[in-house]
C-alpha positions in Angstrom: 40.9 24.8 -122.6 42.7 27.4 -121.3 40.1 30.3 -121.3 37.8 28.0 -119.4 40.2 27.4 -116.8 40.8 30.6 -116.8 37.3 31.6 -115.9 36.8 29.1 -113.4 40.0 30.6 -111.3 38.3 34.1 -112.1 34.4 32.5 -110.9 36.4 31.3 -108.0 38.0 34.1 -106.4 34.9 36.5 -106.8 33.4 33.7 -104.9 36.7 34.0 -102.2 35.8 37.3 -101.7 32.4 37.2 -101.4 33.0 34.9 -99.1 35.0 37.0 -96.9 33.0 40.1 -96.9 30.2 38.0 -95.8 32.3 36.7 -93.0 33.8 39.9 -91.6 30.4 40.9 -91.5 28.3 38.6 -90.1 31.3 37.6 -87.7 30.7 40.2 -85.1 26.8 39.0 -84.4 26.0 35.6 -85.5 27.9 32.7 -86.2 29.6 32.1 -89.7 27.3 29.6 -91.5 28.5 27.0 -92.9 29.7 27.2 -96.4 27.2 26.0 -99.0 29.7 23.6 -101.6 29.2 25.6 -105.2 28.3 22.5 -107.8 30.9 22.3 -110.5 33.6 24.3 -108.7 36.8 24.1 -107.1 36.8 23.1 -103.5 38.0 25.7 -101.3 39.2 26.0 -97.9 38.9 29.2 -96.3 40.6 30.0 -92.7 38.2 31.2 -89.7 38.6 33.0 -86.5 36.8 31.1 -84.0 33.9 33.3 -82.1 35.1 34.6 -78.8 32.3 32.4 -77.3 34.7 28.9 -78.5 38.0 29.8 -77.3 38.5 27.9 -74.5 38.8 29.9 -71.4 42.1 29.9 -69.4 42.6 27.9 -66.5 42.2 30.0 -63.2 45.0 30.6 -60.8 44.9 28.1 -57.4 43.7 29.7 -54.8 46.6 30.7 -52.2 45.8 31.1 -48.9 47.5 33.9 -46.7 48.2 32.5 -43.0 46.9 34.8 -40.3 49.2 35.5 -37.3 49.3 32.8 -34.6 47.7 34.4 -31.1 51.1 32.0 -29.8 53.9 34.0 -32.0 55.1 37.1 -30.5 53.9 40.4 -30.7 55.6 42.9 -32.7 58.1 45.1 -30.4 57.3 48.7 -30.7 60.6 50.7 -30.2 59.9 54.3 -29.3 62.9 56.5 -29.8 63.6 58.8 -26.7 65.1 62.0 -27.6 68.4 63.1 -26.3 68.4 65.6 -23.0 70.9 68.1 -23.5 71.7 68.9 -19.6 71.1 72.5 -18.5 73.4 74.1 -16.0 71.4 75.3 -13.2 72.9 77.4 -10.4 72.0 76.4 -7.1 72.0 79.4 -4.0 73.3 78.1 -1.4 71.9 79.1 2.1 74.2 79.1 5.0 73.6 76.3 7.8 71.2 76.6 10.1 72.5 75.9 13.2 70.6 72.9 15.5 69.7 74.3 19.0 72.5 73.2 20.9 71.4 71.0 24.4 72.9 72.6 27.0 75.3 70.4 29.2 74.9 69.9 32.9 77.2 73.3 33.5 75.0 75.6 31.8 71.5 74.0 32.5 69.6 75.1 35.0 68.3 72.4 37.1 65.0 73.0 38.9 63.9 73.1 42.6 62.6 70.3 44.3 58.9 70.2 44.1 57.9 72.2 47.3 61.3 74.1 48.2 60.1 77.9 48.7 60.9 80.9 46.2 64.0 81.2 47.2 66.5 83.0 44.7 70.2 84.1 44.9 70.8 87.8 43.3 74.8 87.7 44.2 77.8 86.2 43.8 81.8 86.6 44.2 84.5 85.7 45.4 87.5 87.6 47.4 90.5 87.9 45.9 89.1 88.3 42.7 92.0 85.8 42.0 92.6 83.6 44.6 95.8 81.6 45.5 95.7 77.5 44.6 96.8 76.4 47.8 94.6 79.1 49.6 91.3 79.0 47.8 89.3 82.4 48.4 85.8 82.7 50.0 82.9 83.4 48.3 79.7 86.3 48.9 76.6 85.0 48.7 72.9 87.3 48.7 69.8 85.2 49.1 66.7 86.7 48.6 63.5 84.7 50.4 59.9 85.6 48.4 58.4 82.4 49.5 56.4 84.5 52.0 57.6 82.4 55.5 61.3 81.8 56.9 63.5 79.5 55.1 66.5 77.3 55.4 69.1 75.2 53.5 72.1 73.1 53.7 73.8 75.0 50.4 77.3 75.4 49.4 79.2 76.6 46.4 79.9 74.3 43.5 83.0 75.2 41.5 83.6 74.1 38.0 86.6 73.6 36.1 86.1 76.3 33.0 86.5 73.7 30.5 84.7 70.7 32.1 81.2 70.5 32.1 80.4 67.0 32.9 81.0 67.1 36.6 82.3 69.5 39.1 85.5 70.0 40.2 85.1 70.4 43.9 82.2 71.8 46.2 82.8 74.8 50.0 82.2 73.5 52.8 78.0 72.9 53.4 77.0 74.9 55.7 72.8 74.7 57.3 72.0 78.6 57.0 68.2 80.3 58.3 66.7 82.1 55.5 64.4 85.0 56.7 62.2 87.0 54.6 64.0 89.3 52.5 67.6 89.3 51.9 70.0 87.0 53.9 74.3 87.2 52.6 76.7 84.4 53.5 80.5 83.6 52.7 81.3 79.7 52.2 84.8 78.8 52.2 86.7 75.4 52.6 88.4 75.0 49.3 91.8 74.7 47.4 93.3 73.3 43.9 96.3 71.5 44.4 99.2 71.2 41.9 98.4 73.9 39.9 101.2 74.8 37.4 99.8 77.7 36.0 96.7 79.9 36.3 93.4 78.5 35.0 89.8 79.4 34.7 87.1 78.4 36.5 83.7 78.8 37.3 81.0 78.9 40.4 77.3 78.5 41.6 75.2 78.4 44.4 73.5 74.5 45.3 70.9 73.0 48.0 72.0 70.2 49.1 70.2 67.2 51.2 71.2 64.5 53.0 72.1 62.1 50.2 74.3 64.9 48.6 71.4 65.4 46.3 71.8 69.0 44.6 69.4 72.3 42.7 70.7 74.8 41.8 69.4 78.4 43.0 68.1 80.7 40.7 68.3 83.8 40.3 64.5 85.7 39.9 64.7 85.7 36.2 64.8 82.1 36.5 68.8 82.1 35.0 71.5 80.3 36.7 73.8 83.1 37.9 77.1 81.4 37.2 81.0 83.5 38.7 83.6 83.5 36.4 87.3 83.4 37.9 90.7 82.5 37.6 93.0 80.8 40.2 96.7 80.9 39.8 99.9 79.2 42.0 
């Protein structure tokens, strides 16, 4: 009794590994058969790997959607950095001022005949004494020199100046009417003073025309110059 089972269990496990020789090679390419129940034996159950083809496939991952920028949400700010100036001492030349053309004030400018009075130009001018009393005055030597080419005359005088005012004059000889030939004509004008001079002061002189309405022009001298007499006048 013993032997025979004993040779069943051997019959048996041949059979096992039969079995699972035929298995691991018939796995790879065609699906196990189905085991054929041996008559008379022991009933086996022998564990199988499932083909690749019967595992159940995983479940796929849900779909996740990526949202697109808005046209509405703000654009990204670009920040450029700006490097740092390091400041570079520059030396600057300085050129000296130019100085404006000064207008010249009624004193020094030279105001122009009267349209139609004759070349007529004065070439001399001073006055005796050199420095003349206040309550005196001195008189004045005029030359005239007619190029007009015919006889002239004029109501002239001589306009004196204060030397530091040159807005208006400070008093005016005595007008005189005076024929002007052709050539050279020399007059004296007197007829003035300063009063309540404390101390000497400069002043200055010019030859005028003069018309009825006290209208003045100055006389020129040929170069087209005002020729202007400086002098002082003391108590």
């Amino acid at each position: 009794m013993m032997r025979h089972a004993s040779m069943t269990f051997c019959v048996s496990a041949l059979f096992f590994i039969a079995a699972l020789v035929l298995m691991f090679t018939q796995g790879c390419t065609a699906p196990s058969p189905t085991p054929t129940a041996i008559s008379g034996g022991a009933t086996i159950v022998v564990p199988f790997t499932p083909n690749p083809q019967d595992v159940a496939l995983p479940t796929l991952l849900p779909t996740v959607e990526i949202p697109t920028q808005s046209s509405a949400s703000p654009s990204p700010v670009v920040i450029t950095e700006i490097p740092s100036i390091t400041p570079v001492a520059v030396t600057v030349t300085r050129r000296p001022p130019t100085r404006a053309p000064q207008t010249p004030t009624p004193a020094e400018s030279a105001t122009p005949f009267p349209e139609g009075l004759p070349k007529v130009f004065v070439t001399a001018l001073r006055v005796e004494p050199a420095t003349p009393k206040a309550a005196v005055g001195g008189t004045f030597f005029v030359t005239f020199q007619n190029a007009s080419g015919e006889n002239q005359g004029y109501n002239w005088a001589v306009e004196i100046w204060e030397g530091e005012n040159t807005r208006r004059p400070f008093g005016l000889t005595t007008p005189q009417n005076s024929p002007m030939p052709l050539g050279t004509s020399n007059y004296t004008s007197t007829g003035w003073t300063v009063k309540g001079l404390g101390e000497c002061r400069a002043y200055r002189a010019r030859v005028v025309s003069r018309d009825q309405d006290d209208n003045r022009a100055t006389f020129l001298q040929p170069d087209g110059s005002i020729l202007w007499l400086d002098f002082t006048v003391c108590p």
